[in-house]
ZAMARGU-4260 file (C-alpha; in steps of 0.2 Angstrom, whole numbers, plus 5000, padded with zeros to 4 digits):
<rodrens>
0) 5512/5083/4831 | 5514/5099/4824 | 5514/5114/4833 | 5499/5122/4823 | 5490/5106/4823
5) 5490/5106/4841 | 5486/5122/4845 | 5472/5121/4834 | 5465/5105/4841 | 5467/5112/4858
10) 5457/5127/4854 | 5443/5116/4846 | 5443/5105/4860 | 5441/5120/4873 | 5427/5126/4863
15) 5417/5111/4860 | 5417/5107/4878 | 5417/5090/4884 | 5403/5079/4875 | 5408/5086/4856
20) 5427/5087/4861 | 5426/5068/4861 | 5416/5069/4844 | 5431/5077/4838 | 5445/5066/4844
25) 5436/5051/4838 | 5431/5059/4821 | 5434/5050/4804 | 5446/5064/4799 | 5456/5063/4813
30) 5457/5045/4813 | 5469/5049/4797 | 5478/5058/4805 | 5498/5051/4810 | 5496/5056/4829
35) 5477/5049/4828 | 5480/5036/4843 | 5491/5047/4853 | 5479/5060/4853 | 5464/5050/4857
40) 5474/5042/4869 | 5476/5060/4879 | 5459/5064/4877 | 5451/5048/4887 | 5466/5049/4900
45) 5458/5066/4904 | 5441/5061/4903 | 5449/5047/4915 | 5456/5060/4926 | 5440/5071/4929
50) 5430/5057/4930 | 5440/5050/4943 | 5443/5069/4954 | 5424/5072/4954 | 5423/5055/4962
55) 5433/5059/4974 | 5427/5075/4978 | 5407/5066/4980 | 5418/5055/4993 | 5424/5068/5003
60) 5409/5078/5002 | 5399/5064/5006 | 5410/5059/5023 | 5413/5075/5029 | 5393/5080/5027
65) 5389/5061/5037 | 5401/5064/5050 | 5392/5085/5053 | 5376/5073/5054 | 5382/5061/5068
70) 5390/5077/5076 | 5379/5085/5076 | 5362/5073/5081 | 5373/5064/5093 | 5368/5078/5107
75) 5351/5080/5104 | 5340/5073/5120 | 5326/5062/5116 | 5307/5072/5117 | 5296/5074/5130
80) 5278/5073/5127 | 5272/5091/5135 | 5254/5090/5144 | 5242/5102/5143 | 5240/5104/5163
85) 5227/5121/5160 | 5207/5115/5165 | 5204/5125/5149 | 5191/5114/5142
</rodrens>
């Protein structure tokens, strides 16, 4: 790919975010484009690769905040009912 062409795909990529940025790399003039698959290709493996570190990341979050919560309610005592023992009717 050439060095402008990247460059200049990258920059519209960063500023499209990344909804439109797969509108781009999917686009009808693109798909002419020699370097059309290989580019493509890049673009999903990333997509891929955030998808799959916000995953994990929701694991992680999730396991650490279930074992706080057994931590942390493991010690509590069960309640007692409090009686009113005043004749303060």
């Amino acid at each position: 790919m050439p060095t402008q062409a990247y460059h200049g795909l990258k920059d519209a990529l960063i500023t499209a975010g990344p909804f439109s940025g797969h509108n781009i790399a999917f686009s009808a003039r693109l798909s002419h484009m020699p370097f059309a698959q290989d580019f493509q290709r890049i673009v999903v493996h990333a997509y891929d690769n955030g998808t799959a570190a916000v995953s994990v990341g929701a694991a992680i979050i999730a396991i650490v905040g279930g074992l706080a919560a057994a931590l942390l309610l493991r010690n509590q005592e069960k309640s007692t009912e409090i009686t009113d023992t005043s004749e303060n009717h």
